[in-house]
Structure formats: C-alpha cells, structure tokens
N, C-alpha and C positions, 0 to 999 in steps of 0.2 A: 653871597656871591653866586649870580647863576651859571649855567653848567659852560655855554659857551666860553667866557671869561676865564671861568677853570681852567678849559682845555687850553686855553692861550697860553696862560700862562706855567702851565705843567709843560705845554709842547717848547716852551722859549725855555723853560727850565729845563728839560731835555737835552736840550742843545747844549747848553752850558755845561752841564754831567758830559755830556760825550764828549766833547771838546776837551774836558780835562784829563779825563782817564784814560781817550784814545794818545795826549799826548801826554802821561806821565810822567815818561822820562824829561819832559822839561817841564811838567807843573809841579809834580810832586817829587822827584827823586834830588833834584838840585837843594833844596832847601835842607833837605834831611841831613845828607853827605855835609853840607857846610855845620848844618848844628851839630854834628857829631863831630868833628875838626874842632871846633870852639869848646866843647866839652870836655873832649879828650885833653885840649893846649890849656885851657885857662882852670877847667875842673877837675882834673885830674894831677897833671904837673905841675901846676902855679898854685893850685889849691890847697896842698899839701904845705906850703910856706905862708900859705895869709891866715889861715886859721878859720875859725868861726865868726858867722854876721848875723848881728838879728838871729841869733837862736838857731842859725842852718848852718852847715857847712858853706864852703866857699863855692863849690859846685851849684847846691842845695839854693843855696841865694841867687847864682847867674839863673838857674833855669827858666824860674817863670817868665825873665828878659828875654833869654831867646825864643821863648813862646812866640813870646809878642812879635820881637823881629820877625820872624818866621812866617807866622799868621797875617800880618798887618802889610808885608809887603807883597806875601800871595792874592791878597782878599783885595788889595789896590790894584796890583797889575792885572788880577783876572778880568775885571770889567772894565778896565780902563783899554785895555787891549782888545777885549772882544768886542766892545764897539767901533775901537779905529779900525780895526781889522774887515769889518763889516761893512763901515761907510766904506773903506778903501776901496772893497769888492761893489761894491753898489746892493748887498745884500739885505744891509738896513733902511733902505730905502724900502724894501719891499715891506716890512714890518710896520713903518709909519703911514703905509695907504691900505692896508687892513682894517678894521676896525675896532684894532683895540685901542683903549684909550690910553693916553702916555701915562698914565701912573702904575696902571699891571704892567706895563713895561718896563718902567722901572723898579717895581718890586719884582718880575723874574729875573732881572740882572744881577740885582743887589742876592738875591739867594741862591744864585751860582756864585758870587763872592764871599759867600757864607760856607756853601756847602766846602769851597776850596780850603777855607781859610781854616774852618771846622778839622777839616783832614789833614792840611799842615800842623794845627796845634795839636791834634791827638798822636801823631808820628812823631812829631820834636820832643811830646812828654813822654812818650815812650823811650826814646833816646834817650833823653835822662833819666830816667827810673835804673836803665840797664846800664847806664856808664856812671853815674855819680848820686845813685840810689832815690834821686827826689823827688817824692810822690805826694801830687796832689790829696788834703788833707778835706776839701769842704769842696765833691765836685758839683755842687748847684752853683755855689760859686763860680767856679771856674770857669761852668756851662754858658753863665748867661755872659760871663763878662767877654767870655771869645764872641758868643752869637752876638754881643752887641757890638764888640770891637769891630767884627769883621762886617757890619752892616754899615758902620760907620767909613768905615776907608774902602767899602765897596760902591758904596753913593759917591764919595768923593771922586774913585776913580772914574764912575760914570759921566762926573760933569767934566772930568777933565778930557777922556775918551770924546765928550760930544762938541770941547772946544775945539780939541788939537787938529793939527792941519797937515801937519808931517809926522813920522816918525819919532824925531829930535822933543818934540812936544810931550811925547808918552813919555820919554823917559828920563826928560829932565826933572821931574818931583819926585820920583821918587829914589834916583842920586843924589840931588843934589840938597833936596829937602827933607825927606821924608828918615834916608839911612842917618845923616848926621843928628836929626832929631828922637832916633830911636838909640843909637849908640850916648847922647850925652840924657840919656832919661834917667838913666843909674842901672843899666842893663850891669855894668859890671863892679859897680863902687854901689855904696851907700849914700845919696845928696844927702844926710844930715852932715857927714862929718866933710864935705869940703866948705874951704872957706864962707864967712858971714855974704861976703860981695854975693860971687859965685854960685852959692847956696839961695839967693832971693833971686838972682838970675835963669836959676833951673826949674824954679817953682811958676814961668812963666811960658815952658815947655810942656803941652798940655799931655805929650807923650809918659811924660811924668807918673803921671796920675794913671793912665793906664796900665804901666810897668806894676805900680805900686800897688793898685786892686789886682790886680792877676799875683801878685805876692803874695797877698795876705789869703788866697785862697789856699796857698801850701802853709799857711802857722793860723794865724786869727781866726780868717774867716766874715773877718768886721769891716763889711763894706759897706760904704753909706746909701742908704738907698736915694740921697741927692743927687751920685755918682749918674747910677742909673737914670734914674729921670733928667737929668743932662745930658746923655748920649743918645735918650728918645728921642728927646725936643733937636736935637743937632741933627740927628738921621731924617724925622720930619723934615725941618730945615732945609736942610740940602738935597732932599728929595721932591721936594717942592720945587726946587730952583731947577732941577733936572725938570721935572715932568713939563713947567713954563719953559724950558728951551727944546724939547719935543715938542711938543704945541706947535710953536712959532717956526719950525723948521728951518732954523739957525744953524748953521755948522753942520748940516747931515749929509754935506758930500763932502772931499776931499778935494780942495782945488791944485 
C-alpha cells in the first residue's frame, strides 16, 4: 500500500475515532448501562433459580450473548449512520471526488465499526467478569471472532448507510431485524433443549452461530476454522457490493 492511500485511509479512520469518543455518551455509555441491567436482572436474580448451562453458570452462559448484542449492534449502526449522516450533510460527496478509490473507503469504515465494536465488547466483558464473574477463557479466540464479527455487521451497515434515503431506513434493520435475530440466537436459553420443530428453525438464524463461537471462547475454545473463512468470504462479499455501489454513485445524496 503506498504512503498516500495510507494517509486516506488513517485520515477517514480518524474521523471515525473521533466521532465515537467525542460522542461517547451515546456510542459507548448506552450499551454498557443496558448490559449491566441484563446482567444484574437475568445474571444475578433469575440466575440464582436456573442453575448451571453448558458447564457455566447462568450468568456465565448469558455473557458471551450480550457481547454479541452489544458489539454487533454498535459495529452496524456505526457505519450505517456515519454514512447517512455524511451524505445527509453533503460531506460524503466530498470523499467520492477525491481520489481515493471506493475499496480504502470502504475498509476505513468498516475499521471504525471495528474499532467501536472492539470497545463495546471489551466494556460489556468487563461488566461481566465484575457482576456475574465470566471470564473469557481462550482470548485469541474471542479476538478474532469480535474483529470478524464486527467487520461483518460494519460492511453490512455500510451498504445499508449507502442505500437509505431517510432516517426511517437506518433504523429499520436493526429493530426490526437485526435485535429479534440476536435475542432468538440463544442469547439467553440454550437452542439444544427447545423443541425438535423450533430447534431446526433456529439453526437457520445465522446469528446463531455467532453467539455460539463467542461461547465456546469462555469453555472449549473449538472453533472451526470453516466459521472463519465464512465470515471472510461474507465480509469480501459485501464489501465488494459496497465498493460497486460507490463506484457507480448510487444512492450518495439524500433525496
């Protein structure tokens, strides 16, 4: 990569850093407060009554879910909104007659949805370690599956950032899709033991699988390395689809 390219993309990286930490109190502080609510309700008082799951406590079991929740809706809205917010302003405009080409532009996004998502999951695990003691067991594990997770739902936000037209557009996925698909992943049950039907039904929830590698980094450890190379090929994927609707300058004003 040479040097100019760098600076682009450190400088668009930049902006995403600052953007978050200038406004903390709504990227980072809101997620914490609610996972520690969830922890305190379900890991501490309700946990004391259901007993042991998979080897952990009840607490121990919900955490690695609220990772996820936590991480996965930060690392969506960060670039889903920094880009509407951007064409809204006419700011992004000014980015696409630059001369950087749309792919460093969409990898400086996507690692401001990392970097957020990064810092959402290590403040939520922190929360649990200090309310319901569950501490990550295998952190290479845990590492790659956030930085992949949150690359994966920070591209996604980017294409939906570069479709949406309103407001109403950002925030319908991840209401209306994205929280009911992380709440029935088994954030707070185990999918083996509900029903045969039910149980082929949730295995078709790809969040699923998410929850459940960010699990096995607090016991096992045994993740497949399939997992991974299906959430490269998917982040390519839809990185690709991002950088051909940059290109074609589709959707990059606000009508």
């Amino acid at each position: 990569m040479n040097r100019p390219i760098f600076i682009a993309i450190y400088t668009l990286l930049c902006k995403e850093c600052h953007r978050v930490l200038r406004l903390w109190t709504q990227t980072l502080l809101p997620p914490v407060i609610t996972m520690t609510l969830y922890f305190f309700i379900f890991g501490r008082v309700l946990g004391q009554y259901i007993g042991d799951l998979h080897g952990l406590t009840y607490g121990g079991f919900i955490a690695p879910g609220l990772v996820m929740l936590g991480m996965l809706s930060n690392a969506y809205m960060n670039s889903s909104s920094s880009v509407f917010i951007d064409k809204f302003q006419g700011s992004f405009q000014e980015v696409l007659v630059s001369p950087i080409p749309a792919p460093y532009v969409v990898i400086a996004i996507v690692l401001g949805s990392i970097m957020r998502g990064m810092m959402v999951a290590v403040a939520i695990a922190a929360v649990g370690w200090l309310c319901v003691g569950a501490v990550v067991q295998h952190y290479w594990i845990a590492l790659s599956v956030v930085f992949l997770s949150s690359a994966l739902f920070g591209v996604l936000g980017l294409l939906n950032g570069l479709y949406a037209n309103h407001f109403d557009d950002i925030n319908f996925i991840p209401s209306l899709v994205l929280s009911p698909l992380i709440f029935l992943g088994g954030v707070f049950y185990p999918v083996s033991r509900l029903p045969d039907f039910w149980q082929a039904v949730s295995y078709y929830n790809p969040l699923v699988y998410l929850i459940q590698s960010m699990r096995l980094s607090y016991t096992s450890g045994a993740v497949s390395a399939v997992f991974f190379l299906t959430l490269i090929l998917m982040i390519l994927l839809i990185g690709l689809l991002c950088s051909i609707r940059i290109n074609r300058r589709v959707g990059v004003s606000v009508r």
